[in-house]
C-alpha positions, -999 to 999 in steps of 0.1 A, spaced: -796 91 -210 -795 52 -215 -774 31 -192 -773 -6 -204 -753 -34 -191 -745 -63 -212 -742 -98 -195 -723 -126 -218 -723 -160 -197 -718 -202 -207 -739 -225 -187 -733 -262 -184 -764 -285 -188 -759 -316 -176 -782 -338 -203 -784 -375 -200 -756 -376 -179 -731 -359 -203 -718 -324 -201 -732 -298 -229 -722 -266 -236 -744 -239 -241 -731 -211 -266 -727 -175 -247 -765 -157 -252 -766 -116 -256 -751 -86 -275 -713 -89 -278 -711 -48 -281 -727 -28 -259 -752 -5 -272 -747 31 -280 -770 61 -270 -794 67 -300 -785 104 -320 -811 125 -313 -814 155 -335 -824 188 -321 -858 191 -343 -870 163 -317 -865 186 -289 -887 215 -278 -860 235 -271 -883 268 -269 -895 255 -235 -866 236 -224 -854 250 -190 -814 249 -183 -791 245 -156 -766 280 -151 -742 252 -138 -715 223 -147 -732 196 -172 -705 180 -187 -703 148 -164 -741 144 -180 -723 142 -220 -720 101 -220 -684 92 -235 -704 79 -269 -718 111 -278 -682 129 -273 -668 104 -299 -695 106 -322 -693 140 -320 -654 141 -332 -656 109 -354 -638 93 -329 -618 94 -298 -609 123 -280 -568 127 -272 -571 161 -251 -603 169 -226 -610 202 -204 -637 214 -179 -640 247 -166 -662 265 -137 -672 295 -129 -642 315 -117 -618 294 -128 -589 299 -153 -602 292 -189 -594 292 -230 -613 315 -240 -605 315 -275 -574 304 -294 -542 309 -270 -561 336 -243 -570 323 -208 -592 342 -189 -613 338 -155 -638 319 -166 -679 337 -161 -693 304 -174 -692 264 -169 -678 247 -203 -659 217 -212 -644 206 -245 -630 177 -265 -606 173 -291 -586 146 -315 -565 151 -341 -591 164 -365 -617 176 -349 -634 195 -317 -665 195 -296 -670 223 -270 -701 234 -252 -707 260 -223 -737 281 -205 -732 317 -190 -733 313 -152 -751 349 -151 -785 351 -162 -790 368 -193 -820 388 -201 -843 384 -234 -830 420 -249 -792 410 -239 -800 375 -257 -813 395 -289 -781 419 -291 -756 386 -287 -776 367 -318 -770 396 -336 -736 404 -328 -727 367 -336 -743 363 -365 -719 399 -381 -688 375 -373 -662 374 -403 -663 341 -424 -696 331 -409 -732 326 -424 -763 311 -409 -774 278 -413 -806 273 -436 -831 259 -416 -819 252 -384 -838 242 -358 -844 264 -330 -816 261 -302 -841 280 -273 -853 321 -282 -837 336 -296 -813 316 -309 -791 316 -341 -772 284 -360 -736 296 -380 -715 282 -397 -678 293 -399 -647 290 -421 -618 282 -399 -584 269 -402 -593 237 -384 -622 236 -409 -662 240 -406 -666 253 -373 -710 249 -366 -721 266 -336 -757 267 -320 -765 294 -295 -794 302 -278 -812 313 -247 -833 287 -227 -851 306 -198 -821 331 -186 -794 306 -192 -773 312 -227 -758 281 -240 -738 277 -270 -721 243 -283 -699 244 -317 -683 213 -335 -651 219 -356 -643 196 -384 -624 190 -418 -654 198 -443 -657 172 -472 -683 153 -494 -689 122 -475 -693 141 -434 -720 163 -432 -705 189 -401 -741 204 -393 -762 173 -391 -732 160 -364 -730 191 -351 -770 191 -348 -769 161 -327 -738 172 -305 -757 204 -293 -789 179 -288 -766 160 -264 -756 191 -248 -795 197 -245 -798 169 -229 -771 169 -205 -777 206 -191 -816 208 -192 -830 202 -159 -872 199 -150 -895 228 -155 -911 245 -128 
């Protein structure tokens, strides 16, 4: 992650015996973290976290992510009372957080049990039969085994990457309006980077 702080300042010379005013020096915005796609990450070795990692998603990424701000947040643990999908709460078994505006949503979340290579094998299978969903042509690997869908939804194009890293299983998913001029995937590409990113923690 990149933290930068921006300093603006005037300075007074004193020239000559005359006051002159020195025009404020530096970047008037402050820089955003760079998008990194996911075929820049070795995800295949990458070890994750089977805990909270959503404090780790920088606010820019979130809002890249939607196309702009989010209006609604949430953050779950495990235990704890969660949307599962649509309208049904359940006890959560996972640590998740999502954001949403008006058009759009960006969700991520990692089992909290570990999950072996065979179980990993039967949930890429059994999410790639879903209704209305296909996989997406050359994806880039989101850990092994891992599968990339896309899925018609009423919200729109709902991109998901799911995958297991180590015995952690973590799955983000961006839903947006589809049209000619956003491309969902490669966003949603870099949104599960980020989420890479936030929940990975040092090998070894």
């Amino acid at each position: 992650m990149v933290g930068v702080l921006a300093v603006a300042g005037a300075a007074v010379a004193v020239l000559g015996g005359s006051d002159a005013e020195v025009e404020p020096t530096g970047p008037t915005t402050p820089p955003t973290v760079a998008a990194t796609p996911l075929a820049d990450l070795d995800t295949r070795t990458t070890a994750i976290a089977r805990a909270s990692f959503c404090d780790a998603l920088p606010p820019e990424v979130v809002e890249r992510a939607l196309g702009g701000p989010a209006t609604e947040t949430t953050s779950y643990d495990d235990g704890e009372p969660a949307r599962v999908t649509g309208r049904v709460r359940d006890v959560a078994h996972e640590f998740g957080c999502g954001w949403s505006s008006a058009t759009s949503s960006a969700r991520a979340w990692v089992f909290a049990p570990p999950v072996t290579r065979a179980s990993a094998t039967d949930l890429v299978s059994g999410a790639a039969r879903q209704r209305g969903c296909t996989r997406v042509d050359g994806a880039s690997p989101y850990g092994a085994p891992s599968v990339a869908l896309t899925c018609t939804t009423k919200r729109g194009e709902q991109v998901s990457f799911r995958g297991l890293f180590g015995d952690a299983w973590l799955t983000c998913e961006l839903t947006a309006p589809a049209s000619a001029s956003d491309d969902v995937v490669a966003r949603a590409d870099r949104w599960c980077a980020a989420v890479v990113n936030a929940a990975s923690t040092p090998a070894g």
